[in-house]
C-alpha positions in Angstrom: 4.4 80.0 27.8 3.3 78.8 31.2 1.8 74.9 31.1 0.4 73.1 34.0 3.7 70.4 33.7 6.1 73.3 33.5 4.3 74.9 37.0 4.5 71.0 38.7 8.6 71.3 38.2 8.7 75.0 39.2 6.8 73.7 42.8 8.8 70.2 42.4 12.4 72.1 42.1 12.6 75.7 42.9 10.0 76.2 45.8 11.5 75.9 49.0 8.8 78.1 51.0 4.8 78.6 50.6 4.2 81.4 48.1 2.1 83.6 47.8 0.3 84.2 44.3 1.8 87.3 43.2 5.3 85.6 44.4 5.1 83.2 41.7 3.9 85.8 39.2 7.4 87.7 40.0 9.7 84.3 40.2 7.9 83.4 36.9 7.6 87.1 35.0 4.3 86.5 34.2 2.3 88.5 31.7 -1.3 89.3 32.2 -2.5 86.7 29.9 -0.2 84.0 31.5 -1.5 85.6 34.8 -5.2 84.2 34.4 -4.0 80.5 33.5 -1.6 80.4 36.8 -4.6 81.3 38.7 -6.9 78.0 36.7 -3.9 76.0 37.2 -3.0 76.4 40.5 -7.2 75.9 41.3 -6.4 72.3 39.9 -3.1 71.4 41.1 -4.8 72.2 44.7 -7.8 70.3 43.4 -5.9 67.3 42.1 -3.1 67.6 45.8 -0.4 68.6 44.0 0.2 71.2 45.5 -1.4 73.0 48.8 -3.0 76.4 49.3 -2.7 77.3 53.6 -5.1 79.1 55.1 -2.7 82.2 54.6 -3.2 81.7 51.1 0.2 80.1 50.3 1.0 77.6 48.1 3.7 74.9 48.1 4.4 71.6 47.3 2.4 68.9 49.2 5.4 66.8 49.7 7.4 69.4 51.5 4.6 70.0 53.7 4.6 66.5 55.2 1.2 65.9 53.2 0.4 63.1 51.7 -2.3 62.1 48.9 -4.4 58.9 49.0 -7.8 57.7 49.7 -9.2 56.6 53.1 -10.1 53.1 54.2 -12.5 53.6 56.9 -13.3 51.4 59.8 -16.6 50.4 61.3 -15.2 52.0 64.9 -14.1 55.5 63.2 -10.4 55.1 62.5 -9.3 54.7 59.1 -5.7 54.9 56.9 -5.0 56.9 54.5 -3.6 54.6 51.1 -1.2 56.3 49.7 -1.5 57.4 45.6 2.5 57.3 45.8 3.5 53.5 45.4 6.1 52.1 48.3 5.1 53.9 50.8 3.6 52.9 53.8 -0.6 53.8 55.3 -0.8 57.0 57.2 -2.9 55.6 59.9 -6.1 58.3 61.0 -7.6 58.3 64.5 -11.4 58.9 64.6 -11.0 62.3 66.1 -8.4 63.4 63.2 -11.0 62.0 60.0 -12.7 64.9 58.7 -16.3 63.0 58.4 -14.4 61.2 55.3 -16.2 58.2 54.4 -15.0 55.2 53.3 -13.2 55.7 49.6 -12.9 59.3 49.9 -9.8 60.6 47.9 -7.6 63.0 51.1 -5.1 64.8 51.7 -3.5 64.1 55.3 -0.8 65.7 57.0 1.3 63.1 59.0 2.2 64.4 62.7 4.2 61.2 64.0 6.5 60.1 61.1 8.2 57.1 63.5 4.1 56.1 64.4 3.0 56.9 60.5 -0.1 58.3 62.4 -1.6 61.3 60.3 -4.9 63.9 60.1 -7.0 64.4 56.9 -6.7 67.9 56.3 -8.6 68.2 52.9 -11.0 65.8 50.9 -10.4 66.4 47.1 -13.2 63.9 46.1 -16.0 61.7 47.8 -16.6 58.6 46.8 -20.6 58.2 48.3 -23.3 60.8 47.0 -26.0 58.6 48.9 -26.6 56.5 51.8 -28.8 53.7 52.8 -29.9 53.5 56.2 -33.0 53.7 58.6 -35.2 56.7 58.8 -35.7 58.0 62.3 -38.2 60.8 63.6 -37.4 62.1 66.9 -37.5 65.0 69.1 -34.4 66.4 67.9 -35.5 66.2 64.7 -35.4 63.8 61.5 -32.0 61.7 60.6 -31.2 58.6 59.0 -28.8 56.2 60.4 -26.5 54.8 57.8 -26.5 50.6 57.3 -22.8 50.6 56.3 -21.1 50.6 60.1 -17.9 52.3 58.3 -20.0 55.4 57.8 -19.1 57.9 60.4 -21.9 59.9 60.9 -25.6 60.2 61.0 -27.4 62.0 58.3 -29.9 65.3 59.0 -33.2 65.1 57.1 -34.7 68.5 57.4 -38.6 68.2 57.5 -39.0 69.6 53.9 -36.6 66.8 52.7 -38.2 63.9 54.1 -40.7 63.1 51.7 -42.9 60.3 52.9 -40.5 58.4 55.0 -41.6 57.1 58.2 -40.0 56.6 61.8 -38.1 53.0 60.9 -38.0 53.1 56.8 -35.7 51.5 55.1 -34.2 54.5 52.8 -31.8 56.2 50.0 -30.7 59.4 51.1 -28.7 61.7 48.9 -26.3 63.9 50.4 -26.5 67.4 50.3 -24.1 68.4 52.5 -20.8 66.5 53.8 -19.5 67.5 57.3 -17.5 70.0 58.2 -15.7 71.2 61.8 -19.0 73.7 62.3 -21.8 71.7 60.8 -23.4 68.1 60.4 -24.1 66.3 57.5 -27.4 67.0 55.8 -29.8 65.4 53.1 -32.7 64.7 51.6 -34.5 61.2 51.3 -34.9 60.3 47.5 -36.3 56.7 47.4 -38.2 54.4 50.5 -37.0 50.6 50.0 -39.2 47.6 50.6 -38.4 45.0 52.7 -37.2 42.6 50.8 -39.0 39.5 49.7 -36.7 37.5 48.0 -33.0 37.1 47.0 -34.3 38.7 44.1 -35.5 42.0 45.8 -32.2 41.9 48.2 -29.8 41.9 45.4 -31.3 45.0 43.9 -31.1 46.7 47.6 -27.5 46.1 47.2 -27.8 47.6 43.5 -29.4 51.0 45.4 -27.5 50.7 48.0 -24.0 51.0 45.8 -25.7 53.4 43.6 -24.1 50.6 41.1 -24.6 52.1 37.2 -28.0 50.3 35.7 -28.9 50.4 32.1 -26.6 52.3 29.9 -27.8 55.3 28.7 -29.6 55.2 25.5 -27.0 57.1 23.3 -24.5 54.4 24.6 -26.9 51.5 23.3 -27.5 53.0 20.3 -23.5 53.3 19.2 -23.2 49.6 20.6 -25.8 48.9 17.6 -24.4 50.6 15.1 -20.8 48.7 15.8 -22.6 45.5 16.0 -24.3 46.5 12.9 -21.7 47.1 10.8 -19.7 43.8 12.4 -16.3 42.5 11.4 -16.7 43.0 7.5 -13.7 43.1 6.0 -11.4 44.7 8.7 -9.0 42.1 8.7 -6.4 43.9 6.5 -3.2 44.5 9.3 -3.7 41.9 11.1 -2.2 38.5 10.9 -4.8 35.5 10.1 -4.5 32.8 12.5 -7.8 31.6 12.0 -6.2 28.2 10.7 -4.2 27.8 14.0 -6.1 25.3 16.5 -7.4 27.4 19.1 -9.9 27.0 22.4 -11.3 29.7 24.8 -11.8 27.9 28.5 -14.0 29.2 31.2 -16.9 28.2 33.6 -20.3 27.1 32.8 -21.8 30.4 32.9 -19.6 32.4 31.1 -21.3 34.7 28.3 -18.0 36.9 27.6 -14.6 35.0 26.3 -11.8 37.5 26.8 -9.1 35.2 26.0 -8.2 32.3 24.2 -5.6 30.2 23.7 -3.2 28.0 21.0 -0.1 26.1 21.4 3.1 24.1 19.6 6.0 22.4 20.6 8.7 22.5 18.2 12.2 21.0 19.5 12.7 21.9 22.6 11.0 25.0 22.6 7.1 25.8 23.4 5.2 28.6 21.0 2.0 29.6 23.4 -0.4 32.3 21.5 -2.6 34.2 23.8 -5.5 36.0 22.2 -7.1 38.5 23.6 -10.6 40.6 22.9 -9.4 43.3 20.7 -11.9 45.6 22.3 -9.8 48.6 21.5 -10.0 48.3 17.8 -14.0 48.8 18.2 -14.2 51.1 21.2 -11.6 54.1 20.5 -10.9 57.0 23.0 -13.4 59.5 24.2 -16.2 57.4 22.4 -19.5 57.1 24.2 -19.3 53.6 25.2 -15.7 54.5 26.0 -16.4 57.1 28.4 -19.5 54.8 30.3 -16.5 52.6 30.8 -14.3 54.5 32.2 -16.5 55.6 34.5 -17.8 52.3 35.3 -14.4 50.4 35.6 -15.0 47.0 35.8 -18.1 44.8 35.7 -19.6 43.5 38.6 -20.4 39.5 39.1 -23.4 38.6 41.2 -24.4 34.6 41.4 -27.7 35.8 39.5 -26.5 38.3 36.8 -23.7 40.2 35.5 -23.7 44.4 35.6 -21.4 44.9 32.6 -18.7 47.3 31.4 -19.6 47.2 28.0 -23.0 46.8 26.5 -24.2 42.9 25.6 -24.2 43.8 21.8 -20.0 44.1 22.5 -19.4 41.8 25.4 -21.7 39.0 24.9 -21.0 39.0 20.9 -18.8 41.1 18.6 -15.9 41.4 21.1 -16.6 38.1 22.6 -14.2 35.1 21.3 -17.7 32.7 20.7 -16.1 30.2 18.7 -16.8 28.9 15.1 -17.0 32.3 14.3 -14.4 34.9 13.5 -13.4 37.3 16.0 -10.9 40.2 15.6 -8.1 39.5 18.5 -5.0 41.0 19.6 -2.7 38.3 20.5 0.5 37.9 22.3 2.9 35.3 21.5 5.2 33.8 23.2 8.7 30.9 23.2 9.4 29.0 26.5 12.3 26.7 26.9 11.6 24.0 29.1 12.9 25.5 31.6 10.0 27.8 31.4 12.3 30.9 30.5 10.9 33.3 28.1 12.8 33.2 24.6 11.0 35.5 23.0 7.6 37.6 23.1 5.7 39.2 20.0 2.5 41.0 19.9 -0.1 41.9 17.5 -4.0 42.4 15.9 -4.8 39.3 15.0 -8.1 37.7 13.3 -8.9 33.8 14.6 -11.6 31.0 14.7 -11.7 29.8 18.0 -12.4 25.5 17.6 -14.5 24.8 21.0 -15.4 26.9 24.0 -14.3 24.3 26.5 -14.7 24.8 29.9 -12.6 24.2 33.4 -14.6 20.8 34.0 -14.0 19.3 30.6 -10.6 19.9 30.4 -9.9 18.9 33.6 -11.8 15.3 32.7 -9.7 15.2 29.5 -6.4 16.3 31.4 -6.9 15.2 34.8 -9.2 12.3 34.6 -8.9 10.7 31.5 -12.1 10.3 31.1 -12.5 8.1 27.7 -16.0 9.9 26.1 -14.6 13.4 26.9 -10.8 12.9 24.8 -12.9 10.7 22.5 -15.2 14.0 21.7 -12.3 16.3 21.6 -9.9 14.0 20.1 -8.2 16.2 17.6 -7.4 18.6 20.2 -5.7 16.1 23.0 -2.3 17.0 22.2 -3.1 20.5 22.3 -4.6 20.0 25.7 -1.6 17.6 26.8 0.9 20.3 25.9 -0.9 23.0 27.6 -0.8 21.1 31.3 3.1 20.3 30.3 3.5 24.2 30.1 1.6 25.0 32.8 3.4 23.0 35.6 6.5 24.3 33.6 5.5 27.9 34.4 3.8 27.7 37.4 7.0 25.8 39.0 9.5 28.5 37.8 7.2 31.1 39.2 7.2 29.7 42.9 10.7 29.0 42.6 11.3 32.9 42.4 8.9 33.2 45.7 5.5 33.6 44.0 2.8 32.9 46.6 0.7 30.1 46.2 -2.7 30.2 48.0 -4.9 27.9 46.7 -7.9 29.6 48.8 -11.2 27.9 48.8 -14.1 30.3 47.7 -17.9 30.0 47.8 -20.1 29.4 45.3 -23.8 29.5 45.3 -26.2 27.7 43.2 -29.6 29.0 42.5 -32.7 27.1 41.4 -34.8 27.8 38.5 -36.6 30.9 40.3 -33.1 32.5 41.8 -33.4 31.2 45.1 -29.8 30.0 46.6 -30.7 26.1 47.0 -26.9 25.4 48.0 -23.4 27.2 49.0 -20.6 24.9 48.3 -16.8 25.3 48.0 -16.2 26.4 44.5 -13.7 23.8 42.6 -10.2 25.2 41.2 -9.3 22.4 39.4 -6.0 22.1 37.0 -7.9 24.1 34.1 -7.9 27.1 36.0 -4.4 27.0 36.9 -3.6 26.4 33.2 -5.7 29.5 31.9 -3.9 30.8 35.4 -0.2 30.8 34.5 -0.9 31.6 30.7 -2.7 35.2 31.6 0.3 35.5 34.1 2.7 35.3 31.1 1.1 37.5 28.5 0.3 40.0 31.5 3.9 39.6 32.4 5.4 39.9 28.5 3.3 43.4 27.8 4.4 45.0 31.4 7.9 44.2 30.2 7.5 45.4 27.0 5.9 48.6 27.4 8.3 49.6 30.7 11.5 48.3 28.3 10.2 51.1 25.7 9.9 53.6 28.1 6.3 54.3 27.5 4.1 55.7 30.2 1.5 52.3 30.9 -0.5 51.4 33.7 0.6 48.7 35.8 -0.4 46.4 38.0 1.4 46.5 41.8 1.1 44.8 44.7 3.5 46.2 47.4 4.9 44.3 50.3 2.7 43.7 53.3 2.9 46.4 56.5 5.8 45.4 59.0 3.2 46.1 62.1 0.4 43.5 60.3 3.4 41.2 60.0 4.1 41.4 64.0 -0.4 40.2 64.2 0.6 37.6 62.2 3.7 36.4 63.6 1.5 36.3 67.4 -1.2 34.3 65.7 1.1 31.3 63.8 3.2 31.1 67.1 -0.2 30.5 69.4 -0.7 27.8 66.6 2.4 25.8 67.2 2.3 24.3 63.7 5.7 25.8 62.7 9.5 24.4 63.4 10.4 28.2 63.5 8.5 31.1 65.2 11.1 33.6 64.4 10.9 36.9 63.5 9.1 36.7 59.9 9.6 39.4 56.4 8.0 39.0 53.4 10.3 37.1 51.7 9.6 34.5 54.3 5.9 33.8 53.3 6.6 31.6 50.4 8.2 29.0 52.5 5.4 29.8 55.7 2.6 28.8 52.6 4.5 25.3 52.3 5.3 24.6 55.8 1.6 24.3 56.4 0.4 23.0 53.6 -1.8 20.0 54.7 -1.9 21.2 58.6 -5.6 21.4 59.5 -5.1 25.2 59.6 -3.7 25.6 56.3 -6.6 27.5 54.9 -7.4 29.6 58.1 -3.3 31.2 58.1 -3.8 31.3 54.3 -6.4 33.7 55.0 -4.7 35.8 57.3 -1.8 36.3 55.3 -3.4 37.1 52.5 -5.8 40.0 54.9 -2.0 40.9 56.0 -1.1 42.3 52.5 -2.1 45.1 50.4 -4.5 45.1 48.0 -3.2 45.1 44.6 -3.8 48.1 42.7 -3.3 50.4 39.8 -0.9 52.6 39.3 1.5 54.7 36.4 4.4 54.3 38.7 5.6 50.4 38.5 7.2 49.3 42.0 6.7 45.4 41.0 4.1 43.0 42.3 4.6 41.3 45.6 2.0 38.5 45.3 3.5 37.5 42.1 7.1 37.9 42.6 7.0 39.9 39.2 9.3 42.8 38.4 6.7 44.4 36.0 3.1 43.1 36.0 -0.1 44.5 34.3 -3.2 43.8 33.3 -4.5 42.9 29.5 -5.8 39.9 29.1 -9.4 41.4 30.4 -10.5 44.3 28.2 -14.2 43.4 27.8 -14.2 43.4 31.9 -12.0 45.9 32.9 -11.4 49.4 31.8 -7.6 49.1 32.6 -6.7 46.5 30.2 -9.0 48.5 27.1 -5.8 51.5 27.9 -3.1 49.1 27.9 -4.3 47.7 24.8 -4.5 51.1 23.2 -1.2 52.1 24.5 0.2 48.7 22.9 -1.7 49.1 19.7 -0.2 52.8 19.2 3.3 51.6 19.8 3.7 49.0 17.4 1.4 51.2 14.9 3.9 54.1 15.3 7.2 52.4 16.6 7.5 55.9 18.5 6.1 58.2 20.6 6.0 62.3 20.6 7.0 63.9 23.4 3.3 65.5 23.1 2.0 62.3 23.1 3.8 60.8 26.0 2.8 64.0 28.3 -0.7 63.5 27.3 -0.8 59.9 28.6 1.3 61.1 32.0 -1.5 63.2 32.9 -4.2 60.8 32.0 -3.1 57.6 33.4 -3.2 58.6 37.0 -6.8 59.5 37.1 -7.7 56.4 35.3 -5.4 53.6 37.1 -6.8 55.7 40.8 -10.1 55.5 38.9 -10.0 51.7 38.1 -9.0 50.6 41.8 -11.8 52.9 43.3 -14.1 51.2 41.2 -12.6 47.5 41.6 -13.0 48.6 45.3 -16.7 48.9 45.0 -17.3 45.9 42.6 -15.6 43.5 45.3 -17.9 45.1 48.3 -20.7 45.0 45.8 -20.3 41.2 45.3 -19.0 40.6 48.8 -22.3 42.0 50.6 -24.5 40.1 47.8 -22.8 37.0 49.0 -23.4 37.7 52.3 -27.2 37.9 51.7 -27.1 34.4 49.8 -25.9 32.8 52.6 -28.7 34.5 55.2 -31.5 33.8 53.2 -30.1 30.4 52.6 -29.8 29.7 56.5 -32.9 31.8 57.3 -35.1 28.6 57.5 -32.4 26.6 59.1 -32.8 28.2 63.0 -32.8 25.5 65.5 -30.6 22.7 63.5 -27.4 21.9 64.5 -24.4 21.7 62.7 -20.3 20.8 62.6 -18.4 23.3 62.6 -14.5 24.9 62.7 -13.3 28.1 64.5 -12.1 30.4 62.2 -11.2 33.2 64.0 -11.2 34.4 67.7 -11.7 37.5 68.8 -12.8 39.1 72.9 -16.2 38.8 72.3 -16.4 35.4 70.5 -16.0 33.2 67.7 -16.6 32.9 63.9 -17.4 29.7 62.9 -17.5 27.9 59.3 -20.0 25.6 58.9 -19.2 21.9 57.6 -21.8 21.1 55.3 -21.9 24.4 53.5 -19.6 27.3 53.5 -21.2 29.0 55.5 -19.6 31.6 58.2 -21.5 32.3 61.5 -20.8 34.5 65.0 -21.1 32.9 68.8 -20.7 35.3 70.8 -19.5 34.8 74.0 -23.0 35.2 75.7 -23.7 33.0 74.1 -21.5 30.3 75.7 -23.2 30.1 79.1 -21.3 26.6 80.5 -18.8 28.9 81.6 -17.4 32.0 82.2 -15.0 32.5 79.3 -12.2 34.9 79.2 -10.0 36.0 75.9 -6.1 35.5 75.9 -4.3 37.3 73.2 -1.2 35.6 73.7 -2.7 32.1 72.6 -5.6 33.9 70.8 -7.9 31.8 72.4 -11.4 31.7 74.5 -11.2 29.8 78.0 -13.4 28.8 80.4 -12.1 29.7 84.1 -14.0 27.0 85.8 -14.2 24.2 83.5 -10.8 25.2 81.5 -12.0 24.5 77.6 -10.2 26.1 75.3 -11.6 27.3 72.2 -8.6 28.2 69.4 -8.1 28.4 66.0 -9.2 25.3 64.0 -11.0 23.8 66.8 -14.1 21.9 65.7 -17.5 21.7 67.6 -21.0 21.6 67.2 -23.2 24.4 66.9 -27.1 25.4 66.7 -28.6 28.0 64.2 -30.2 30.4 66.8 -31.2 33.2 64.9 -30.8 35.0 61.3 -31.0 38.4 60.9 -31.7 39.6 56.9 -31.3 42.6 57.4 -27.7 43.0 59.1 -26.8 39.6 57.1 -26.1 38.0 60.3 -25.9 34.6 61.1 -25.9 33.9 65.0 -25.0 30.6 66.5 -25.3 29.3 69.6 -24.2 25.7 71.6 
């Protein structure tokens, strides 16, 4: 009987040459029956760039036809690579002439022409990513278009007059797309919603919201099975599981937090630390296929904006019966784990558990109770200090053995913005990562770390977490920018291995945070995948994630995976082809989607910080060059963290050209330099909502 796995290893190890359909009906002595599934299957091996039909009508295996599957990362001036599905290997980089019209996030096919040069063309596109745009409405004499906001979109968009609805020459507007282009035509749409000009910080963030086409409420058949769990509650589930609700146990996170994924408890005994990590056992409430399970796979993560939270699970689970609210008793699925104190994992066991969590504490008080010793915060929490004391013992434990194995360390600044009581941002400050967060830090690492190991050591099919080493060629930018610097003893020749000792070389330099940042740009972007080729960042052989599931659809399957194991100590082979084929789509899924969520709350942030400078034009501020480009500087602001541009127009004291070899901006007649790290003063000229623009001047 022919199956879709059994026609993968036929292309994977007897096809040589592109077949044609009735070759493979004779290499496999088909029967007419079997005949009509080929045809379905090899419609969704093409579909899914297994395989590739020619415009002959063969078919043959992508790989042997130097083709390569990934999505596209497009940029603003039309080139773009291609992100491989296939872990350790390196981008395919496309030129704008050789991209297809694929926008940014679309899943490809690409055929590389210059193996030595990795340089590629997109030959197919097996799925977009954008169904709308956002962009300006524009009635001329060649007709009606609208011309997209994002800058990484390559194309304008044809409004035919029927399709326009009311917009008018200059609207702000959603346009769904129709048509994608092709070699012979342009794209086409139709305008489906006019946006006002926003009013407030309010109004912009929902802009964003359209704009994303981020998922809204949930659909009203989701809600109701939401009730109906919440409904029936916790009962008396807690046969199978092991009652630790008499084990001392905290959940810690920020001030805002509504959802409590994890928790944690801890002993010393000897010489030998017992850590219990308890995780949300969302899986035990949401099973496979369920309605609230399939919203969440499709919406993948939730999505974190200073004023509110777009959720992957409805409130009634993430805000209460999943969530670890203490004094309360919470169903949990907890890993537990022995350290020597060394930090060296003894031993690691995992199962459902049922607990009580004692206090929801959060990264401020413990750090006063750790840090500070502050005498009304240990006096409140005083039957917990040891607890507390023995977690920050732990934690430097951990933490030390994981740099020691060339784990790297950026402790990057981030910005936070506070809103007042009507959602205005009234400040945009450096957020504080204080001691807390490393603890809660290293102990997620561990328990990530313990079920990747696990799962992998079984031989079951999981999704992991990967991270793969950084691009030789971004390493060469890197090298060019350091060495302009002068910071460094040694300006060799750097690898990858070398950035954990780079990190600590200049650690305290005034530029510490600005090369932080470019390496961390330099490497990839973490990801999922079925295929485990370690995790860079980390310096971890096997990583995943779980310690997340009420936030991220990933960690829900690895907990189900986990839960099935130990429930059935082993596998069918049935059962372990039906996750193969699964996982893929979901781990490619889950990045696409974390994708979104970090552009999502990167361009909200971006909007804070206009409207929060937009009545600031004409003061004057301290400032520190960030980065330096040909056509001018980015600058962070002292007093808040706050980025703007200067453009080199701007700086009329001079003619300035740009030298690449120091990376720097100089004057030819009165010789100042502007480099990396430089400070100077600068003036608020003009802010620009809607392109989120801040422009400086001096």
């Amino acid at each position: 009987m022919i199956t879709k796995d059994s026609l993968i290893s036929f292309f994977k190890e007897k096809v040589t040459q592109p077949l044609s359909f009735h070759e493979i009906v004779f290499k496999l002595n088909l029967t007419p029956p079997e005949r009509r599934k080929l045809k379905r299957f090899l419609r969704e091996m093409v579909n899914d760039g297994d395989i590739v039909r020619t415009r002959k009508g063969l078919y043959g295996p992508a790989e042997e036809m130097n083709l390569v599957t990934g999505y596209f990362e497009a940029h603003r001036d039309g080139y773009g690579f291609v992100i491989l599905e296939k872990p350790g290997e390196r981008d395919v980089f496309i030129p704008s002439r050789a991209t297809l019209g694929a926008m940014d996030n679309d899943r490809v096919v690409a055929r590389i022409e210059n193996r030595r040069r990795r340089e590629g063309t997109i030959i197919r596109i097996l799925e977009r990513a954008h169904a709308r745009i956002v962009g300006t409405f524009e009635a001329g004499r060649a007709g009606f278009y609208v011309r997209p906001k994002n800058k990484s979109v390559p194309f304008d968009l044809y409004i035919a007059p029927k399709e326009k609805g009311k917009a008018k020459d200059g609207d702000n507007v959603i346009a769904e797309i129709i048509s994608y282009p092709t070699d012979k035509r342009p794209p086409a749409g139709r305008i489906i919603k006019i946006l006002k000009k926003p009013e407030t910080p309010r109004d912009e963030v929902e802009g964003i919201i359209d704009e994303l086409n981020l998922p809204g409420r949930f659909p009203h058949s989701v809600i109701e099975e939401a009730k109906s769990l919440y409904a029936e509650g916790i009962g008396n589930r807690e046969h199978k599981r092991k009652d630790l609700r008499s084990l001392p146990t905290v959940t810690i996170d920020g001030e805002r937090a509504k959802d409590f994924d994890d928790a944690i408890s801890i002993q010393k005994t000897d010489d030998v630390y017992k850590l219990w990590v308890h995780i949300a056992d969302v899986g035990f409430f949401v099973g496979w296929d369920s309605l609230i399970d399939k919203e969440a796979r499709k919406r993948g993560t939730s999505v974190y904006f200073p004023d509110r939270v777009i959720p992957m699970l409805p409130k009634e689970l993430s805000e209460d019966l999943c969530s670890l609210k203490p004094k309360v008793e919470r169903m949990a699925f907890t890993v537990e784990m022995d350290f020597d104190t060394h930090g060296g994992k003894l031993d690691a066991k995992f199962y459902p558990s049922i607990i009580n969590s004692n206090e929801r504490m959060t990264y401020t008080s413990v750090k006063k109770i750790i840090v500070d010793e502050d005498a009304k915060e240990r006096e409140r929490y005083d039957y917990l200090l040891s607890d507390f004391e023995l977690m920050g013992e732990l934690c430097n434990i951990l933490k030390s053995r994981r740099l020691k194995r060339g784990s790297l360390d950026f402790d990057l600044p981030e910005p936070e913005v506070l809103l007042d009581i009507q959602g205005n941002p009234e400040a945009i400050i450096r957020a504080e990562r204080n001691f807390a967060h490393m603890i809660i830090e290293e102990f997620m690492i561990a328990a990530n770390e313990a079920v990747a190991e696990h799962l992998e050591g079984l031989n079951i099919p999981s999704i992991y977490r990967i991270h793969e080493e950084p691009d030789p060629m971004k390493l060469e930018d890197i090298m060019k920018i350091i060495s302009s610097l002068k910071i460094l003893k040694k300006t060799k020749a750097i690898v990858p291995k070398d950035f954990p000792e780079l990190i600590k070389q200049i650690q305290g330099t005034p530029e510490e945070e600005i090369i932080n940042h470019m390496i961390l740009r330099s490497l990839k972007q973490a990801r999922y995948s079925p295929v485990n080729v370690g995790h860079f960042g980390l310096a971890s052989e096997s990583y995943t994630h779980f310690t997340s599931p009420i936030r991220r659809y990933s960690d829900l399957v690895v907990h189900r995976i986990l839960r099935e194991v130990l429930a059935k100590k082993h596998l069918s082979d049935k059962r372990i082809k039906e996750l193969e084929s699964v996982l893929p789509d979901i781990a490619f899924h889950s990045s696409r989607m974390e994708r979104q969520a970090d552009e999502a709350e990167r361009a909200v942030l971006n909007a804070m910080k206009v409207w929060f400078m937009k009545d600031k034009v004409g003061e004057e501020f301290e400032g520190k060059v960030v980065s330096v480009t040909s056509y001018g500087l980015k600058i962070r602001l002292k007093d808040y963290y706050v980025e703007g541009f200067l453009h080199v127009s701007y700086m009329t004291d001079d003619f300035y050209q740009y030298d690449e070899k120091s990376l720097s901006l100089y004057g030819i007649h009165k010789k100042k330099r502007f480099t990396i790290g430089k400070e100077l003063t600068v003036r608020i000229d003009r802010v620009d909502i809607e392109e989120r623009e801040i422009v400086l001047g001096i």
